[in-house]
TORBAKOL-951334 format. One record per residue: residue number from 1; chain; residue in one letter; x, y, z of N, C-alpha, C in turn. Coordinates in pm, whole numbers, plus 32768, in hexadecimal, padded with zeros to 4 digits. Each point is the difference from the previous one (the first is absolute). Layout:
! residues N
+-----+-----+------+-------+--------+------+--------+---------+------+-------+--------+------+
: seq : mol : type : neast : nnorth :  nup : caeast : canorth : caup : ceast : cnorth :  cup :
+-----+-----+------+-------+--------+------+--------+---------+------+-------+--------+------+
: NUM :   A :    A :     X :      Y :    Z :      X :       Y :    Z :     X :      Y :    Z :
...
+-----+-----+------+-------+--------+------+--------+---------+------+-------+--------+------+
***
This chain:
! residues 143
+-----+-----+------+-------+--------+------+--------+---------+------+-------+--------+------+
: seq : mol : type : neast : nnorth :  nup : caeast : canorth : caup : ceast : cnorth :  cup :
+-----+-----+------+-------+--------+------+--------+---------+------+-------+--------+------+
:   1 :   A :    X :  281B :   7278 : 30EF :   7FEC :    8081 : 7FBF :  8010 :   7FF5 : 7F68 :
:   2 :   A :    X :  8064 :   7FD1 : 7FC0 :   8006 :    7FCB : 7F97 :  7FD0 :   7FD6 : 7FA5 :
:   3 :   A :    X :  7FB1 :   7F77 : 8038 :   7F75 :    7FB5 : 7FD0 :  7F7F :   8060 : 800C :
:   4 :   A :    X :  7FF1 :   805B : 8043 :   7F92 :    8063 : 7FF7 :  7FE7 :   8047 : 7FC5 :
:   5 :   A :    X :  80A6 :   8041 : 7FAD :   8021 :    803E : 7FA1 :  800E :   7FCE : 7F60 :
:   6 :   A :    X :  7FEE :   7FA2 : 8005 :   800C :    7F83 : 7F94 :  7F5F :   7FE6 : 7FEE :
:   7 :   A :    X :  7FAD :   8005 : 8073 :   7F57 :    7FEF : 7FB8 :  7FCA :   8088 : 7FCD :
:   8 :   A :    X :  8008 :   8046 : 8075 :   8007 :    80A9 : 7FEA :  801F :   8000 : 7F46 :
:   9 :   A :    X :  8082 :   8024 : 7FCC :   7FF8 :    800A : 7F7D :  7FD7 :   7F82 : 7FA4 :
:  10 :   A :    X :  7FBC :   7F92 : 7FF8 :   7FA9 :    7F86 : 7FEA :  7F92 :   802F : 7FD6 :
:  11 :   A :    X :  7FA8 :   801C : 8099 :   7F8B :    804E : 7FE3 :  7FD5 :   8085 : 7FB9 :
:  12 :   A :    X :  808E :   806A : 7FFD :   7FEB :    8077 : 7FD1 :  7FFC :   7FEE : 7F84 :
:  13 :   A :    X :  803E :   7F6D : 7FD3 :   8019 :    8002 : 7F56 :  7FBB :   7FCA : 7FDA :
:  14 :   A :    X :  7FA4 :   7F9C : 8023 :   7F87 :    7FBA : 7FE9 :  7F9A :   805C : 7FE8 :
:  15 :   A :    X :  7FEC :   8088 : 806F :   7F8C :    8062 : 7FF2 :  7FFE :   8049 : 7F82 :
:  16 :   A :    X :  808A :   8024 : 7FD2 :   802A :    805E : 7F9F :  7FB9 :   7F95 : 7F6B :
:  17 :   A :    X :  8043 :   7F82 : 8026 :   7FD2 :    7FDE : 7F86 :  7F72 :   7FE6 : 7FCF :
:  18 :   A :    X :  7FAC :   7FCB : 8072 :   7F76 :    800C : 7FED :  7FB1 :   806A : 7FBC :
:  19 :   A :    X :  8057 :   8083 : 8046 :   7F95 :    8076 : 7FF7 :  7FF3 :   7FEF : 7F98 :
:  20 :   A :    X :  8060 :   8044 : 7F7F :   7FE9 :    7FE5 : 7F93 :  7F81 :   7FB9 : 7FB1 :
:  21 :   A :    X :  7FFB :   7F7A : 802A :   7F83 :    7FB8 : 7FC8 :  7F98 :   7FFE : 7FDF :
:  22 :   A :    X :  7F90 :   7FFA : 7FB0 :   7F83 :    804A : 7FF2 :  7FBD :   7F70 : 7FB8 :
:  23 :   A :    X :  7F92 :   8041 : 8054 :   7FAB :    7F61 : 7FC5 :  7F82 :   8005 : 7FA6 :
:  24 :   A :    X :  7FB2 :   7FCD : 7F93 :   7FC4 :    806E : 7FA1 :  7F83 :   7F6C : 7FFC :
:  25 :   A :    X :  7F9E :   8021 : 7FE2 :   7F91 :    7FD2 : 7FE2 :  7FAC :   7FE9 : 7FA4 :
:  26 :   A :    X :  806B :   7FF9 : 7F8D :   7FC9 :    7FDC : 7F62 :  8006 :   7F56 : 8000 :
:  27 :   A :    X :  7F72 :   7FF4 : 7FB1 :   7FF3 :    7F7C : 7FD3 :  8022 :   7FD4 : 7F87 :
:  28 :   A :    X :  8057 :   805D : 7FB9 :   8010 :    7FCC : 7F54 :  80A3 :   7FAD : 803B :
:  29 :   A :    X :  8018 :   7F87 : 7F9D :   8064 :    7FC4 : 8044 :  8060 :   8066 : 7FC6 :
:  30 :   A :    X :  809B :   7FC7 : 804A :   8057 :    8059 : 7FCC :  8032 :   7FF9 : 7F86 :
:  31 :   A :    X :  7FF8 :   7F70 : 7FEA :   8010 :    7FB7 : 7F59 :  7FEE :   8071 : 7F97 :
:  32 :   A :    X :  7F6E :   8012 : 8023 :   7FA8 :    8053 : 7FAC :  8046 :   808D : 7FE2 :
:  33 :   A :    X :  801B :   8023 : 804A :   8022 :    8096 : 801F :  80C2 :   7FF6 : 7FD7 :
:  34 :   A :    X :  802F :   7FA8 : 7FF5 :   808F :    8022 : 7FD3 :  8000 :   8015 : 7F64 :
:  35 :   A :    X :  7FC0 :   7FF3 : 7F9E :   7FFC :    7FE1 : 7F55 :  7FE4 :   80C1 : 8019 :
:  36 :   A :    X :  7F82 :   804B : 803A :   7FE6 :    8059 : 7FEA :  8074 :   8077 : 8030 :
:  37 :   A :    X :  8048 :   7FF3 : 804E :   8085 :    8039 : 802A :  8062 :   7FED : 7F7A :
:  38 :   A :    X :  7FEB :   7F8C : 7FD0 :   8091 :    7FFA : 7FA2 :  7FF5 :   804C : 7F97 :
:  39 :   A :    X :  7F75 :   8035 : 7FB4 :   7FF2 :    8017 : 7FA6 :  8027 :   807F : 7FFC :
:  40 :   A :    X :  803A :   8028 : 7F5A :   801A :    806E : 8008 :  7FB2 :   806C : 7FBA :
:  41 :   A :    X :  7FC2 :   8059 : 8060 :   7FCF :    8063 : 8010 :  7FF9 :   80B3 : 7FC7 :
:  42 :   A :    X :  80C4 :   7FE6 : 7FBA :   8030 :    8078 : 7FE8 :  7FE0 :   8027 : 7F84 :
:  43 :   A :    X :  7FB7 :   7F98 : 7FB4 :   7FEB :    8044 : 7F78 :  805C :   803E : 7F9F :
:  44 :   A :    X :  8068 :   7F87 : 8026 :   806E :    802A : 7FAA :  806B :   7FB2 : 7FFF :
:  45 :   A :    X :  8000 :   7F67 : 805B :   8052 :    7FC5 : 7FEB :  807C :   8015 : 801C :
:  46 :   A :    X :  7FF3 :   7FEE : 80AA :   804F :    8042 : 802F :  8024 :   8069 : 8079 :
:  47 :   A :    X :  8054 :   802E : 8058 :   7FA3 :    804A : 808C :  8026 :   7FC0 : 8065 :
:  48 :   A :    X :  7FDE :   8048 : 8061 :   8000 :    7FC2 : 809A :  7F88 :   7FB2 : 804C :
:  49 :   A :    X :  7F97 :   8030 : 7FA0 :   7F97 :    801D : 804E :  7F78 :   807E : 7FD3 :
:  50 :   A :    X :  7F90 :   7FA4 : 803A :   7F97 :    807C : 7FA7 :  8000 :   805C : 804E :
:  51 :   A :    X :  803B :   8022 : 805A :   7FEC :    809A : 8042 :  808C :   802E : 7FCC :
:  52 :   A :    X :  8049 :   7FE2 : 7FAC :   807D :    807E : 7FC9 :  7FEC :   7FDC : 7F79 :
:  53 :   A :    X :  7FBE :   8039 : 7FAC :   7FE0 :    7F8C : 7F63 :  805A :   805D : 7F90 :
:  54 :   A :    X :  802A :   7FCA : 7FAF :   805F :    800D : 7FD2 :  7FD2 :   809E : 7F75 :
:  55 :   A :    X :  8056 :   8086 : 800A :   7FC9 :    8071 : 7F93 :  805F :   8003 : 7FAF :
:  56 :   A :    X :  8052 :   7F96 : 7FE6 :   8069 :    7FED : 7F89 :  7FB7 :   8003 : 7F69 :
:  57 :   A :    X :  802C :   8048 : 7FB7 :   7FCC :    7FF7 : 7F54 :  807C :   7FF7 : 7FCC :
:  58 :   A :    X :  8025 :   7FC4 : 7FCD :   803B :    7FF2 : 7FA4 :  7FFF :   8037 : 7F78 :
:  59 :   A :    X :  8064 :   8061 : 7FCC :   8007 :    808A : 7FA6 :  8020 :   7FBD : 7F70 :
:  60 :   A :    X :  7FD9 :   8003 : 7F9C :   8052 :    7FFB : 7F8F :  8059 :   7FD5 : 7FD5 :
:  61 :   A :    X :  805E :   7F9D : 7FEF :   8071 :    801C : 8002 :  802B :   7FE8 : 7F3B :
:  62 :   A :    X :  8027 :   807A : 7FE2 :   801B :    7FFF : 7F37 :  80A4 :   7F96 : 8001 :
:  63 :   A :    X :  8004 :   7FDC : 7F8C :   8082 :    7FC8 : 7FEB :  808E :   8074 : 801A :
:  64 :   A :    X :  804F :   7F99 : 803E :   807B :    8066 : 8002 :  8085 :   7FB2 : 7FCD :
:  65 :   A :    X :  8052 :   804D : 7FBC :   804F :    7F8E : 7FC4 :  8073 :   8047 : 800D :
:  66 :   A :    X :  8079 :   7FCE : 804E :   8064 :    802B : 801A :  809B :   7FE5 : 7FA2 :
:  67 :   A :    X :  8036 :   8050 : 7FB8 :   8055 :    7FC2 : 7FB7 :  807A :   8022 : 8009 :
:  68 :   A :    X :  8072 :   7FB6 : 7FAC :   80AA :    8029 : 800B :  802F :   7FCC : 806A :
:  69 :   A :    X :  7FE7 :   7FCF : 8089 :   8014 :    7FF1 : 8081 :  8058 :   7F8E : 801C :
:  70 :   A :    X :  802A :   7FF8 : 8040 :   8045 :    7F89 : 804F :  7F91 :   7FC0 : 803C :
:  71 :   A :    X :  7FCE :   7F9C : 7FEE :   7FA8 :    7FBC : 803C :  8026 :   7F5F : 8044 :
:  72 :   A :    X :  7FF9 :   801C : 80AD :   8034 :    7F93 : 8039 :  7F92 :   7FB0 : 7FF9 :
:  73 :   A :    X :  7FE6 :   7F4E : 8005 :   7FB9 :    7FD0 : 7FED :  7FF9 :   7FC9 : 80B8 :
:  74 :   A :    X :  7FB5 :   7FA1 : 801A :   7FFD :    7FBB : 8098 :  804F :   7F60 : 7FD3 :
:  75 :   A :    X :  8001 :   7FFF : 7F67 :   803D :    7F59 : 7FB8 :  8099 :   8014 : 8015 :
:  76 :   A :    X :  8030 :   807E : 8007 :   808D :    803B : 8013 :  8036 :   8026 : 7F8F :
:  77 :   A :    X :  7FC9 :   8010 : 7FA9 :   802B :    8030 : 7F47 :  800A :   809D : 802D :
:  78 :   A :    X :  806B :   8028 : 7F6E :   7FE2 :    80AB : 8006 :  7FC2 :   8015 : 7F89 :
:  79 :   A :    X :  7FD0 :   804F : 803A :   7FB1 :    802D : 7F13 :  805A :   807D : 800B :
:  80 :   A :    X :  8041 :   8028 : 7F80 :   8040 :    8068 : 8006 :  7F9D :   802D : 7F7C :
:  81 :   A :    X :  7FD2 :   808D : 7FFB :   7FB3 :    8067 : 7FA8 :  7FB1 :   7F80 : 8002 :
:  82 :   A :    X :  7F94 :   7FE3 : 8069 :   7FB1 :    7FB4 : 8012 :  7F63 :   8087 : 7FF5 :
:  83 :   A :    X :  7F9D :   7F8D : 7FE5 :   7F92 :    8049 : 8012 :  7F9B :   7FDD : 8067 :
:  84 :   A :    X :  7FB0 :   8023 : 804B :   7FA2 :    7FCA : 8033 :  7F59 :   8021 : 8026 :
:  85 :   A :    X :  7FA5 :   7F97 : 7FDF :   7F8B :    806E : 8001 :  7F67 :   7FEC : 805A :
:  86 :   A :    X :  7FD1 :   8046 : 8036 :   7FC4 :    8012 : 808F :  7F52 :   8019 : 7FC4 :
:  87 :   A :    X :  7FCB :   7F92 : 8004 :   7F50 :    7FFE : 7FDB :  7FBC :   7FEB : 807C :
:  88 :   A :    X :  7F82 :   8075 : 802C :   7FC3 :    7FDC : 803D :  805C :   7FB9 : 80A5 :
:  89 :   A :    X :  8068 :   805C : 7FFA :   8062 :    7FE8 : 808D :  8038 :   7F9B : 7FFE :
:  90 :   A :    X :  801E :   7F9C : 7F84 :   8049 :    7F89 : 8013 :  805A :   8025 : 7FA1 :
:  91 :   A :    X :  8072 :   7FAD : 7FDF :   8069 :    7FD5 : 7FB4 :  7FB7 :   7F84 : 7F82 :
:  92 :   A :    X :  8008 :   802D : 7F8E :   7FBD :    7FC1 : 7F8E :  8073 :   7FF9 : 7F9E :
:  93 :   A :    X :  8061 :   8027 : 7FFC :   8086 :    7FE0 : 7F99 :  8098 :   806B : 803C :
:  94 :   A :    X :  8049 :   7F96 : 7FD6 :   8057 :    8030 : 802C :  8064 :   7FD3 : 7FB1 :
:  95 :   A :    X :  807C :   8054 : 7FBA :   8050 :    7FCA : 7FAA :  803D :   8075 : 7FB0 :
:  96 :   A :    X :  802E :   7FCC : 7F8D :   807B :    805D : 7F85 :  7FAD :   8060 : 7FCA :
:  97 :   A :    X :  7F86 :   7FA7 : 7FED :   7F82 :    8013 : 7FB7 :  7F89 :   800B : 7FE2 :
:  98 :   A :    X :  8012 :   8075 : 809A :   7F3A :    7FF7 : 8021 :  7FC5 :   803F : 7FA6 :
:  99 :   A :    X :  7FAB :   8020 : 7FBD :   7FAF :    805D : 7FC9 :  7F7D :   802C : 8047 :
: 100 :   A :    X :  7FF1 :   807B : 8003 :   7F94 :    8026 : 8055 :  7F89 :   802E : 7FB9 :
: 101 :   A :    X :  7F89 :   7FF1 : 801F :   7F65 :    803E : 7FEB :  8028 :   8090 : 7FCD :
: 102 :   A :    X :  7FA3 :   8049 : 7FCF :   8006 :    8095 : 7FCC :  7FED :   803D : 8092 :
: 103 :   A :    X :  7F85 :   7FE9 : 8055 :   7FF4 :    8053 : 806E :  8072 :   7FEA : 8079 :
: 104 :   A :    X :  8090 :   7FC5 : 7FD1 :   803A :    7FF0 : 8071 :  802D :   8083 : 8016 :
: 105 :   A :    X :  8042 :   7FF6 : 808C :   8060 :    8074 : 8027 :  80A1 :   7FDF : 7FEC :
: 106 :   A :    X :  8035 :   7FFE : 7FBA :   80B6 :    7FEF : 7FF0 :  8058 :   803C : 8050 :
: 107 :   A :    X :  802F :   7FA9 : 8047 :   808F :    8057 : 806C :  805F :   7FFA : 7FD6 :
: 108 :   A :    X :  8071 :   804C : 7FC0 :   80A6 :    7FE7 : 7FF5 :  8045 :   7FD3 : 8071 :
: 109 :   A :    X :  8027 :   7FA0 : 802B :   801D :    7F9C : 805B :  80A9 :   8006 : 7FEF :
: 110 :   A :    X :  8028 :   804E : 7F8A :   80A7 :    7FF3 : 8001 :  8046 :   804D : 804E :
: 111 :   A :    X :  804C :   7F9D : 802F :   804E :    800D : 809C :  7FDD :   7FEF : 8042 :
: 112 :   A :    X :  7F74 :   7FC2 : 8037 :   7FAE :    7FB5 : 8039 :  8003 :   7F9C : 803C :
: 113 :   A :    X :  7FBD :   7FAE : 8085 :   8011 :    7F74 : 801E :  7F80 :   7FE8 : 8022 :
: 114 :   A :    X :  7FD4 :   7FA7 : 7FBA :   7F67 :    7FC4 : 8030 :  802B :   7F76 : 8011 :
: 115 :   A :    X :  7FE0 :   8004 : 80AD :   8013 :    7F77 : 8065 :  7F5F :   7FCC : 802D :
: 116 :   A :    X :  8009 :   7FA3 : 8024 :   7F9D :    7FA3 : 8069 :  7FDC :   8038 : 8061 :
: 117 :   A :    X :  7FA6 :   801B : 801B :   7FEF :    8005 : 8095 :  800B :   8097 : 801B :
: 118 :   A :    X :  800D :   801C : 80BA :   8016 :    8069 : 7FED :  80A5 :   7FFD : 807F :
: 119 :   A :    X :  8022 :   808D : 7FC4 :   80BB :    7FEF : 803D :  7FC7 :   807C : 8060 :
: 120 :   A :    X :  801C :   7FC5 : 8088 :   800A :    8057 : 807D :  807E :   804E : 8048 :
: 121 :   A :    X :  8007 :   805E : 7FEC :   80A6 :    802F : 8040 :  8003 :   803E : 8062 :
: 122 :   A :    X :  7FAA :   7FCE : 8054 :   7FFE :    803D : 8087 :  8043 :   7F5B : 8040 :
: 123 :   A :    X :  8054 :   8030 : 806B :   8043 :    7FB5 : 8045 :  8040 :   8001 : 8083 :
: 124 :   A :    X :  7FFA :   7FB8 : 805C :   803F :    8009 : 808E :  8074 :   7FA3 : 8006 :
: 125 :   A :    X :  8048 :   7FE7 : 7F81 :   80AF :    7FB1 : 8023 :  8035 :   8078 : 7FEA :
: 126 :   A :    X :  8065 :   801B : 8098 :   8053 :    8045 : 7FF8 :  7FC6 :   805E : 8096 :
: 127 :   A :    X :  7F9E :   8000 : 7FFD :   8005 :    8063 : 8049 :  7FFD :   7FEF : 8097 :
: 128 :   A :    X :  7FDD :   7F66 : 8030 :   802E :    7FD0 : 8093 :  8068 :   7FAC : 7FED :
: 129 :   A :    X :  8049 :   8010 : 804F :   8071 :    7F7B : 8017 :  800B :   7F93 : 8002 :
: 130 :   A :    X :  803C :   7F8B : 7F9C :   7FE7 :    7F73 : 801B :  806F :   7FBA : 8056 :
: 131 :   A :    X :  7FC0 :   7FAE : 8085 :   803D :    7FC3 : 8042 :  804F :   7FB3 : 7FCA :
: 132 :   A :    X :  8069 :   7FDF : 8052 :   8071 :    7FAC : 7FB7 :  7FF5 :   7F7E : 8006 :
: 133 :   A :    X :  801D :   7FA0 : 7F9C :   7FFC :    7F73 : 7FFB :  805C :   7FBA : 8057 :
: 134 :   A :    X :  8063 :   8089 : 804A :   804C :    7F76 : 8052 :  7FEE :   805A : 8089 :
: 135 :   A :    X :  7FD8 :   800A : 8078 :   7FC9 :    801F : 805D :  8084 :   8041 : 8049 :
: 136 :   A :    X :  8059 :   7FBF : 7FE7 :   808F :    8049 : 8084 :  803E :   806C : 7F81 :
: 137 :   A :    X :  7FCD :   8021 : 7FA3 :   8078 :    807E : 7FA5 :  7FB6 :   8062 : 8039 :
: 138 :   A :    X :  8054 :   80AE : 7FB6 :   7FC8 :    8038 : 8075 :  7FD7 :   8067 : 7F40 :
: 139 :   A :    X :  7F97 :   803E : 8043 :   7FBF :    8036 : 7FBE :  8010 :   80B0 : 7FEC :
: 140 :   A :    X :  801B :   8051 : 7FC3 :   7FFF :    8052 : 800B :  7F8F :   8067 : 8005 :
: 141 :   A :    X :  7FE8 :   806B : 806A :   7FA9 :    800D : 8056 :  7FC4 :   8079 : 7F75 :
: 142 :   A :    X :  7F75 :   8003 : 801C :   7FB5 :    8058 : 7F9C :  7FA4 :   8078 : 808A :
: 143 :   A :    X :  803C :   805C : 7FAE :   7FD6 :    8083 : 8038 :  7F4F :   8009 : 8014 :
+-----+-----+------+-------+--------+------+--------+---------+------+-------+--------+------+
***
């Protein structure tokens, strides 16, 4: 009974996997046909794919120049009444002594912290219980 039950699911999984399969009748080799898949399609450098193509524009961006600030670096320096200044969405000077374009925008930055990156303060320490490192102490029980 066993062994009957052992071909029984054999064969059922063999069928399952077949179905799937599809067999196609193009003569272009496949060689051929992988270069035209790779290419990209999105007209923009970039994308998933030419059926979701990419409606990103990219806006303007004027100089912005932030000053007085505490400015943390990623080198680990502090600039204190540091300046820093933002062209075209990048970082182009940064220091005692930026001077900015006429069309910038100027931020008073004093009392300020301009860091790296970005600081996330959403957090889950604290709010489940951490098991104990020694398995026989006894834990006090959370409501």
């Amino acid at each position: 009974m066993r062994f009957v039950t052992i071909v029984l699911g054999v064969v059922v999984a063999a069928g399952c996997a077949s179905a799937g399969a599809r067999t196609t009748t193009s003569t272009a080799p496949a060689a051929a046909a992988a270069p035209a898949a790779a290419q990209d399609t999105t007209g923009g450098g970039g994308g998933i794919g030419p059926q979701y193509p990419s409606t990103y524009k990219r806006h303007p961006n004027p100089p912005v120049l932030i000053r007085n600030a505490t400015i943390m670096t990623a080198a680990g320096q502090e600039i204190q009444g540091g300046s820093i200044l933002f062209h075209e969405g990048r970082i182009v000077a940064v220091g005692t002594n930026v001077n900015a374009p006429g069309d910038a925008t100027v931020v008073d930055g004093t009392g300020k912290w301009v860091t790296p990156g970005v600081i996330d303060t959403h957090s889950h320490i604290g709010v489940f219980p951490a098991r104990s490192p020694n398995p026989t102490a006894t834990r006090p029980r959370v409501p």
